[in-house]
ZAMARGU-4260 file (C-alpha; in steps of 0.2 Angstrom, whole numbers, plus 5000, padded with zeros to 4 digits):
<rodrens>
0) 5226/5093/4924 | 5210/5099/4932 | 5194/5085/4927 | 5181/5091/4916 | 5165/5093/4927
5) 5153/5081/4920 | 5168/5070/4925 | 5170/5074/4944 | 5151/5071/4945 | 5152/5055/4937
10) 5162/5050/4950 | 5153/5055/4965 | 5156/5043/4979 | 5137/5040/4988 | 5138/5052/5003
15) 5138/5066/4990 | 5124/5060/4981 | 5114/5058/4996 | 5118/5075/5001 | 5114/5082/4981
20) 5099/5074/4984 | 5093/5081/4996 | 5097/5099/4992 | 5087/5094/4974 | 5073/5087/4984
25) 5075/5106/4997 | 5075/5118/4979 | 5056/5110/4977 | 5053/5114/4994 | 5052/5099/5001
30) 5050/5096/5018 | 5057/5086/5031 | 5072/5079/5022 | 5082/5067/5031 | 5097/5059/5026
35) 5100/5040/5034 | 5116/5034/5033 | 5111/5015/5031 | 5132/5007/5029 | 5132/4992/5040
40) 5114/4992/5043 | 5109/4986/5027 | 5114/4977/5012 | 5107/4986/4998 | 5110/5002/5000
45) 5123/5016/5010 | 5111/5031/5012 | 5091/5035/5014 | 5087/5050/5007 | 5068/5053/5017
50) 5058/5068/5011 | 5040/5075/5009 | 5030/5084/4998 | 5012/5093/5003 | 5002/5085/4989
55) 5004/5071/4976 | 5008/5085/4964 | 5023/5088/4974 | 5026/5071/4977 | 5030/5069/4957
60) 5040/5086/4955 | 5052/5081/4967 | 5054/5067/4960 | 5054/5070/4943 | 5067/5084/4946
65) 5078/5073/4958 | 5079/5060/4942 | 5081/5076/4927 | 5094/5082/4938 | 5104/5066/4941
70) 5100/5061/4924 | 5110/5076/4917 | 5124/5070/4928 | 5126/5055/4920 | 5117/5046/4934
75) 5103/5035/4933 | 5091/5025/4942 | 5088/5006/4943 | 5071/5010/4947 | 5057/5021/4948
80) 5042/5015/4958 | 5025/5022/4965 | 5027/5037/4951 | 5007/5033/4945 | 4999/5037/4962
85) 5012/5048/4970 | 5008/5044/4987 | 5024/5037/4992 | 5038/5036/4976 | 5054/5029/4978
90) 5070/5031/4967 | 5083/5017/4969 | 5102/5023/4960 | 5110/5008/4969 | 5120/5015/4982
95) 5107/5030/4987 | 5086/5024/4989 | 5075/5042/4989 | 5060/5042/4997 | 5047/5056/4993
100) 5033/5053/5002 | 5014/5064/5005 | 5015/5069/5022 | 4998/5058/5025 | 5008/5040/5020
105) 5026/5046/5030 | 5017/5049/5044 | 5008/5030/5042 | 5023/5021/5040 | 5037/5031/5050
110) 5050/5024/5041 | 5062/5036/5050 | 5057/5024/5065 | 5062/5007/5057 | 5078/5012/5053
115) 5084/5022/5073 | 5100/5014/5073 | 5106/5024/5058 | 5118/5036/5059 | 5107/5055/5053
120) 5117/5067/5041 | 5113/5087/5041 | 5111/5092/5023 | 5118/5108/5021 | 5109/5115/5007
125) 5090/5122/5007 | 5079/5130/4997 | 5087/5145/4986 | 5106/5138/4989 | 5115/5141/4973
130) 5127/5128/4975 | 5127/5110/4979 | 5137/5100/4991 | 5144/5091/4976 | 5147/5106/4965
135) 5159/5116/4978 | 5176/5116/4980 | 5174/5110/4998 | 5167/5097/4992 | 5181/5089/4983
140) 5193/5092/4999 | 5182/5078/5009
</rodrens>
């Protein structure tokens, strides 16, 4: 008997949140999105999702729609911090952390460059895709 979909996404392991995640964070034209793969490397968490925006405006958009999105998933975060300055906010759901970032505070902390060791996913979604990783029936084969 097939799954209802609100279901199957209920059940998204982590790499297809991450890889959601970023494909939400690229439909709000963020740039720069990077997916870490942190298992092994860290203790709280199995992907990074690094992205940014071109102005705090941005910043809060791409959140705000990365957390709706989820949200109507039936997926919701521990936490949300940095939301009332927007310079750098990020969005813990446990298992994935996002961090939108203005390009001025990325480029100050290079947090890319704390974490070399960690394996880098492609995200093969952008801008315009209709469909996400997690929605297609590609998905459900890996």
């Amino acid at each position: 008997m097939p799954q209802d979909k609100s279901k199957k996404e209920e059940e998204m392991d982590s790499k297809g949140k991450a890889l959601l995640i970023a494909g939400l964070a690229a439909d709000k034209k963020a740039s720069d999105v990077v997916l870490l793969e942190m298992e092994g490397l860290t203790s709280f968490t199995e992907y990074f999702v690094i992205c940014s925006g071109t102005s705090t405006t941005q910043v809060k958009t791409i959140a705000d729609y990365i957390v709706e999105s989820l949200k109507a998933r039936g997926i919701r975060p521990m936490g949300v911090e940095g939301a009332s300055n927007a310079k750098w906010i990020l969005i813990d759901f446990a298992d994935v952390v996002v961090h939108i970032f203005d390009e001025e505070t990325r480029a100050f902390y290079e947090l890319e460059k704390l974490w070399l060791d960690a394996p880098r996913l492609e995200a093969p979604v952008g801008p315009g895709k209709d469909e996400h990783p997690a929605d297609s029936e590609a998905w459900d084969e890996g």
